[in-house]
C-alpha positions as CSV (number, residue, x, y, z in Angstrom):
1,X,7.8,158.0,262.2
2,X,8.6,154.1,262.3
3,X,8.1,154.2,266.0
4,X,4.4,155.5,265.4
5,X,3.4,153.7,262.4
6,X,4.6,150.6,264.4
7,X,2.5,151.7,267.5
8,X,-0.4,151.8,265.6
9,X,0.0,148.5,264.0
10,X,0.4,147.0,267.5
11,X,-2.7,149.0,268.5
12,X,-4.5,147.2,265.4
13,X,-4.1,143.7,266.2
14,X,-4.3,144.2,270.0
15,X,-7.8,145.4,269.2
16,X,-8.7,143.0,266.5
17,X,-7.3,139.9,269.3
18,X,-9.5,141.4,272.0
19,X,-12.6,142.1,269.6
20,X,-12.5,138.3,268.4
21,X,-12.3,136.9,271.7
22,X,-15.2,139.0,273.1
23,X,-17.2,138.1,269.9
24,X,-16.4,134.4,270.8
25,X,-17.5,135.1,274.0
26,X,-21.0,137.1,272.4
27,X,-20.4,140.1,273.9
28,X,-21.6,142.9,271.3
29,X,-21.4,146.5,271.5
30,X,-25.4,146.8,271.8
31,X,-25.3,144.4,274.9
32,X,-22.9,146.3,276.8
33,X,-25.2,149.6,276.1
34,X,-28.3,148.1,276.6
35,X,-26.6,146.6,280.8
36,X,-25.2,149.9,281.0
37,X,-28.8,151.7,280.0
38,X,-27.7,153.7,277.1
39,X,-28.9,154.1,273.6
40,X,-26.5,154.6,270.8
41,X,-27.9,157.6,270.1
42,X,-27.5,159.1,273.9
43,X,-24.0,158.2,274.0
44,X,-23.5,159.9,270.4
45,X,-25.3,162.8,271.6
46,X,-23.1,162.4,274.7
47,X,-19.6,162.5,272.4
48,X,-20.7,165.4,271.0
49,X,-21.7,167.2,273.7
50,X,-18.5,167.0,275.5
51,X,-16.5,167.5,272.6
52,X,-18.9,171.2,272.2
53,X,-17.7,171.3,275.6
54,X,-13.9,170.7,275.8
55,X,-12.6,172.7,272.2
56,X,-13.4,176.1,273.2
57,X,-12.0,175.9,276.4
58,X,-8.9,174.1,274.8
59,X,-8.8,176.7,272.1
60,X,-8.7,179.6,274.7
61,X,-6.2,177.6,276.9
62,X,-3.9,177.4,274.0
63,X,-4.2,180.9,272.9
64,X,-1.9,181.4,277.2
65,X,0.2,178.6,276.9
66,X,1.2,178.6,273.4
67,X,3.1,182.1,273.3
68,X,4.2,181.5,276.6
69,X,5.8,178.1,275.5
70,X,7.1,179.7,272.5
71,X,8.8,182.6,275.1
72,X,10.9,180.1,276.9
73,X,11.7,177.8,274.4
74,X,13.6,181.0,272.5
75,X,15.0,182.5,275.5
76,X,16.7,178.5,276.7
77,X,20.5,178.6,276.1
78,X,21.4,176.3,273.3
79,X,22.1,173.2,273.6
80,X,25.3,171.2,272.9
């Protein structure tokens, strides 16, 4: 639990460094939408759209590979 909490601390300041120094440089998240051509609200509807996309799938993927992962971890030999 350490390990994570200390991951994400890292994660934290690494992103807070590298959102102050693009700041210093003026770079804002609407000016890298507007170069790339995208509104907020496309790539919102965008987010969601794959995310309608990808949980059913991951759902029905985990409905195989759950019990089957469950299968082989009882029948592996103990360990130590």
């Amino acid at each position: 639990m350490q390990a994570l909490l200390s991951g994400f601390i890292k994660l934290a300041l690494a992103s807070l460094l590298a959102g102050s120094l693009l700041s210093f440089f003026g770079i804002t998240p609407r000016a890298v939408l507007d170069s790339l051509g995208v509104t907020a609200e496309e790539l919102h509807n965008g987010i969601v759209s794959a995310f309608a996309w990808a949980v059913p799938r991951m759902v029905m993927g985990a409905v195989v590979i759950v019990p089957i992962w469950l299968t082989a971890y009882l029948l592996m030999p103990p360990r130590g």
